[in-house]
One Martini backbone bead per residue (centre of mass of N, CA, C, O) as a GRO file, in nm:
protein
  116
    1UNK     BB    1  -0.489   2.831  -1.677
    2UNK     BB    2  -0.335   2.803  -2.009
    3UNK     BB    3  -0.182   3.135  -2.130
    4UNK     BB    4  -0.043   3.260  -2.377
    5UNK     BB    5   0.239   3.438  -2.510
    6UNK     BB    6   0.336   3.266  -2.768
    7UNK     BB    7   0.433   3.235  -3.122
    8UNK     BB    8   0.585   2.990  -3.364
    9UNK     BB    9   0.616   2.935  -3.676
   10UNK     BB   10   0.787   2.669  -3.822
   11UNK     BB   11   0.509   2.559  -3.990
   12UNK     BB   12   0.224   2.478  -4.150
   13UNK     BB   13   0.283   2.182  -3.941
   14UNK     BB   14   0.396   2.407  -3.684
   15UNK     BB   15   0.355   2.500  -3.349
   16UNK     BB   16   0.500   2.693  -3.138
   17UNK     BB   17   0.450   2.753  -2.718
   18UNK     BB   18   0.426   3.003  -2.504
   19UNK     BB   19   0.329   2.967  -2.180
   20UNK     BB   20   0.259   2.967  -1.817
   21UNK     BB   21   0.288   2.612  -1.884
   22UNK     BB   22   0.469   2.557  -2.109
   23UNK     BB   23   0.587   2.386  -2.389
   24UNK     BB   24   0.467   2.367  -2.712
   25UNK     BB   25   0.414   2.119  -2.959
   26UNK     BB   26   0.179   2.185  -3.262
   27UNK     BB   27  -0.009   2.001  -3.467
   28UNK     BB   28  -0.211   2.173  -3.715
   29UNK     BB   29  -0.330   1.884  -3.853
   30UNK     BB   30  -0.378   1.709  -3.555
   31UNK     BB   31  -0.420   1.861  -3.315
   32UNK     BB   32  -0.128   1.820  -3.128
   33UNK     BB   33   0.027   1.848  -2.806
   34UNK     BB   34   0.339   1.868  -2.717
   35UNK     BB   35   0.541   1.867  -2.456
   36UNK     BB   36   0.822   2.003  -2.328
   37UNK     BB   37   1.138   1.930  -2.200
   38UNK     BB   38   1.357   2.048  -1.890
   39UNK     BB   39   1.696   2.107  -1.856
   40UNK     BB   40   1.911   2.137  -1.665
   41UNK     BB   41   2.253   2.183  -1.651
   42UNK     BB   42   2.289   1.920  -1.494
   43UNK     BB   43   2.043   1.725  -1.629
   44UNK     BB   44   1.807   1.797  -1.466
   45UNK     BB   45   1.471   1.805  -1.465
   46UNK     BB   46   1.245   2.044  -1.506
   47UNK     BB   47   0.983   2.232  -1.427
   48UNK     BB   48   0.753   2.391  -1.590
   49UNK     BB   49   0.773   2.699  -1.777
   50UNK     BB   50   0.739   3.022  -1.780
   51UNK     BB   51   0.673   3.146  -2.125
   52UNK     BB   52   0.736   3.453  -2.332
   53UNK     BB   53   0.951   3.362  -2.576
   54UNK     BB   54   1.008   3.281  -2.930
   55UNK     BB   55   1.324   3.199  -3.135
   56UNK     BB   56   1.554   3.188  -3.370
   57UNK     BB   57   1.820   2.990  -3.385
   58UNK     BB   58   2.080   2.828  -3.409
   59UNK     BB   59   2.114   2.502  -3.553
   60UNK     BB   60   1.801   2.440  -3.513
   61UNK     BB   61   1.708   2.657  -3.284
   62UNK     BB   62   1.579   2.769  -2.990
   63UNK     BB   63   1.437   3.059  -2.811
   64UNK     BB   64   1.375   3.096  -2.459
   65UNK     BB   65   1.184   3.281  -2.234
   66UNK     BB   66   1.204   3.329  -1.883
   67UNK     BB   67   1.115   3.325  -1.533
   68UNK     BB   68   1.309   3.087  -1.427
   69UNK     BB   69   1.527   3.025  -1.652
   70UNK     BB   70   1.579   3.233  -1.856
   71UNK     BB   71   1.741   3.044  -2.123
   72UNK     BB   72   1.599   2.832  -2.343
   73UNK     BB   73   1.707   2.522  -2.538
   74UNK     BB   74   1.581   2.413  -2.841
   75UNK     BB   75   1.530   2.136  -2.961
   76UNK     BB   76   1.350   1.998  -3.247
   77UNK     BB   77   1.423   1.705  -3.257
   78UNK     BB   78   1.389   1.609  -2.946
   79UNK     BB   79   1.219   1.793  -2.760
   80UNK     BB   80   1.396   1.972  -2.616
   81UNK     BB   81   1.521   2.164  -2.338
   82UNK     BB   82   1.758   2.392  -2.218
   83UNK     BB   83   1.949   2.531  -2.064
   84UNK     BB   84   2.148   2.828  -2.074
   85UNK     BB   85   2.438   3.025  -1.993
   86UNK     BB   86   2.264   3.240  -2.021
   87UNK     BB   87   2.229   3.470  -1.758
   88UNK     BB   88   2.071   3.264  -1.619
   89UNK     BB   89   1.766   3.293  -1.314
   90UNK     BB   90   1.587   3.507  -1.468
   91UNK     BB   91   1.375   3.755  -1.611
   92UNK     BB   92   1.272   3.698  -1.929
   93UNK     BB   93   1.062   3.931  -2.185
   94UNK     BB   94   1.293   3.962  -2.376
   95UNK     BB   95   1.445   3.858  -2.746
   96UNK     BB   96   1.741   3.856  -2.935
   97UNK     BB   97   1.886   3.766  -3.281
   98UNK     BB   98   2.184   3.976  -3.434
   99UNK     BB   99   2.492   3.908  -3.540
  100UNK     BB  100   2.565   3.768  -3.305
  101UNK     BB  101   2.347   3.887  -3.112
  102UNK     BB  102   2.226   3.868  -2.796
  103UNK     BB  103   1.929   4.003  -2.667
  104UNK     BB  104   1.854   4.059  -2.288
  105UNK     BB  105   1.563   4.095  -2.138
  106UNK     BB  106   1.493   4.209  -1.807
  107UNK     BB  107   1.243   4.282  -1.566
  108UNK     BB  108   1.447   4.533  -1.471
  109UNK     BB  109   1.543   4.669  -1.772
  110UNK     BB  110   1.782   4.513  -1.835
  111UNK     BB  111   2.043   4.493  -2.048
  112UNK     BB  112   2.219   4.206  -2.275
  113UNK     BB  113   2.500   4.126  -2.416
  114UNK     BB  114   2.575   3.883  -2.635
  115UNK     BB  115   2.840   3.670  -2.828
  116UNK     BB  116   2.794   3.408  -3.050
   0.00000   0.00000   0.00000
Protein backbone atom coordinates (compact mmCIF):
# COMPACT_ATOMS: atom_id res chain seq x y z
CA UNK A 1 0.00 0.00 0.00
CA UNK A 2 1.45 3.52 -1.16
CA UNK A 3 -0.43 5.72 1.58
CA UNK A 4 -0.53 9.63 0.95
CA UNK A 5 1.11 11.96 3.48
CA UNK A 6 0.55 15.06 2.45
CA UNK A 7 -0.87 17.16 -0.77
CA UNK A 8 -0.15 20.73 -2.51
CA UNK A 9 -2.16 21.38 -4.81
CA UNK A 10 -0.18 24.01 -7.53
CA UNK A 11 -3.19 24.89 -9.93
CA UNK A 12 -6.88 23.54 -10.79
CA UNK A 13 -4.89 20.59 -13.12
CA UNK A 14 -2.23 19.77 -10.69
CA UNK A 15 -1.61 18.26 -7.95
CA UNK A 16 2.14 17.36 -6.07
CA UNK A 17 1.82 14.08 -3.61
CA UNK A 18 3.97 12.98 -0.94
CA UNK A 19 3.74 9.22 -0.05
CA UNK A 20 4.97 6.54 1.88
CA UNK A 21 6.68 5.41 -1.55
CA UNK A 22 7.68 8.67 -3.37
CA UNK A 23 6.69 11.79 -4.68
CA UNK A 24 4.02 12.17 -7.19
CA UNK A 25 3.26 14.82 -9.82
CA UNK A 26 -0.43 14.28 -10.38
CA UNK A 27 -2.86 15.68 -13.48
CA UNK A 28 -5.83 16.24 -11.75
CA UNK A 29 -7.64 16.49 -15.68
CA UNK A 30 -6.29 13.37 -17.01
CA UNK A 31 -6.29 11.74 -13.57
CA UNK A 32 -2.07 10.77 -14.57
CA UNK A 33 0.44 10.61 -12.22
CA UNK A 34 4.29 10.63 -13.08
CA UNK A 35 6.73 9.44 -10.33
CA UNK A 36 8.87 12.43 -9.08
CA UNK A 37 13.44 11.00 -9.73
CA UNK A 38 15.46 11.64 -6.99
CA UNK A 39 18.90 13.21 -7.19
CA UNK A 40 21.23 12.83 -4.21
CA UNK A 41 24.05 15.42 -3.34
CA UNK A 42 26.61 13.71 -5.55
CA UNK A 43 24.16 13.29 -8.58
CA UNK A 44 23.63 9.66 -8.50
CA UNK A 45 19.51 8.83 -8.48
CA UNK A 46 18.17 7.61 -4.72
CA UNK A 47 15.51 5.41 -4.46
CA UNK A 48 12.09 6.36 -3.60
CA UNK A 49 11.71 8.30 -0.29
CA UNK A 50 9.18 8.43 2.51
CA UNK A 51 7.57 12.00 1.76
CA UNK A 52 6.26 13.91 5.10
CA UNK A 53 5.45 17.38 3.67
CA UNK A 54 5.28 19.25 0.92
CA UNK A 55 6.11 23.38 0.50
CA UNK A 56 6.03 25.99 -1.86
CA UNK A 57 9.40 27.56 -1.97
CA UNK A 58 11.89 29.97 -3.73
CA UNK A 59 12.18 30.19 -7.88
CA UNK A 60 9.30 27.91 -8.27
CA UNK A 61 10.54 25.31 -6.36
CA UNK A 62 9.12 22.79 -4.05
CA UNK A 63 10.33 21.96 -0.95
CA UNK A 64 9.55 18.33 0.57
CA UNK A 65 10.31 16.77 4.06
CA UNK A 66 11.63 12.95 3.93
CA UNK A 67 12.62 10.39 6.38
CA UNK A 68 15.37 9.11 4.53
CA UNK A 69 16.95 12.01 3.35
CA UNK A 70 16.38 14.98 5.28
CA UNK A 71 14.94 18.03 2.56
CA UNK A 72 14.35 17.48 -1.08
CA UNK A 73 14.26 20.24 -3.56
CA UNK A 74 11.87 19.77 -6.36
CA UNK A 75 12.24 21.42 -9.97
CA UNK A 76 8.81 21.54 -11.59
CA UNK A 77 9.95 22.33 -14.63
CA UNK A 78 11.98 19.45 -15.09
CA UNK A 79 9.95 17.27 -12.34
CA UNK A 80 13.43 15.99 -10.09
CA UNK A 81 14.06 16.73 -6.96
CA UNK A 82 17.51 17.45 -5.75
CA UNK A 83 18.33 16.46 -2.26
CA UNK A 84 19.11 20.43 -0.59
CA UNK A 85 22.06 21.01 1.24
CA UNK A 86 20.25 21.46 4.70
CA UNK A 87 20.32 19.88 7.35
CA UNK A 88 21.40 16.67 5.84
CA UNK A 89 19.98 12.57 5.93
CA UNK A 90 17.58 13.61 9.19
CA UNK A 91 14.01 12.65 9.59
CA UNK A 92 12.19 15.57 8.75
CA UNK A 93 8.21 15.80 9.73
CA UNK A 94 7.20 19.23 9.58
CA UNK A 95 9.11 22.50 7.43
CA UNK A 96 8.10 26.22 7.00
CA UNK A 97 9.49 28.73 5.16
CA UNK A 98 8.98 32.51 5.92
CA UNK A 99 10.91 35.46 5.81
CA UNK A 100 13.62 33.99 4.07
CA UNK A 101 13.73 31.73 7.00
CA UNK A 102 13.23 28.29 6.31
CA UNK A 103 12.51 25.66 9.75
CA UNK A 104 13.19 22.57 9.93
CA UNK A 105 11.15 20.20 12.52
CA UNK A 106 13.61 17.14 13.19
CA UNK A 107 11.48 13.76 14.07
CA UNK A 108 13.20 13.83 17.68
CA UNK A 109 11.55 17.10 17.82
CA UNK A 110 14.44 19.50 17.60
CA UNK A 111 13.80 22.59 15.71
CA UNK A 112 16.74 24.23 13.25
CA UNK A 113 16.40 27.31 11.46
CA UNK A 114 18.15 28.56 8.75
CA UNK A 115 18.59 31.73 7.33
CA UNK A 116 17.71 31.70 3.18
Amino acid sequence: INLPRYFYKESPGCLWTATEKGLYKINTISRISEPIKIMGAEGKTLPAAYAEQIIPFVDSTLLVATREYGLLQIDRIANTATQFKYPGDKHLFFIAYLNKLLFVFQWNYRLAVFKI
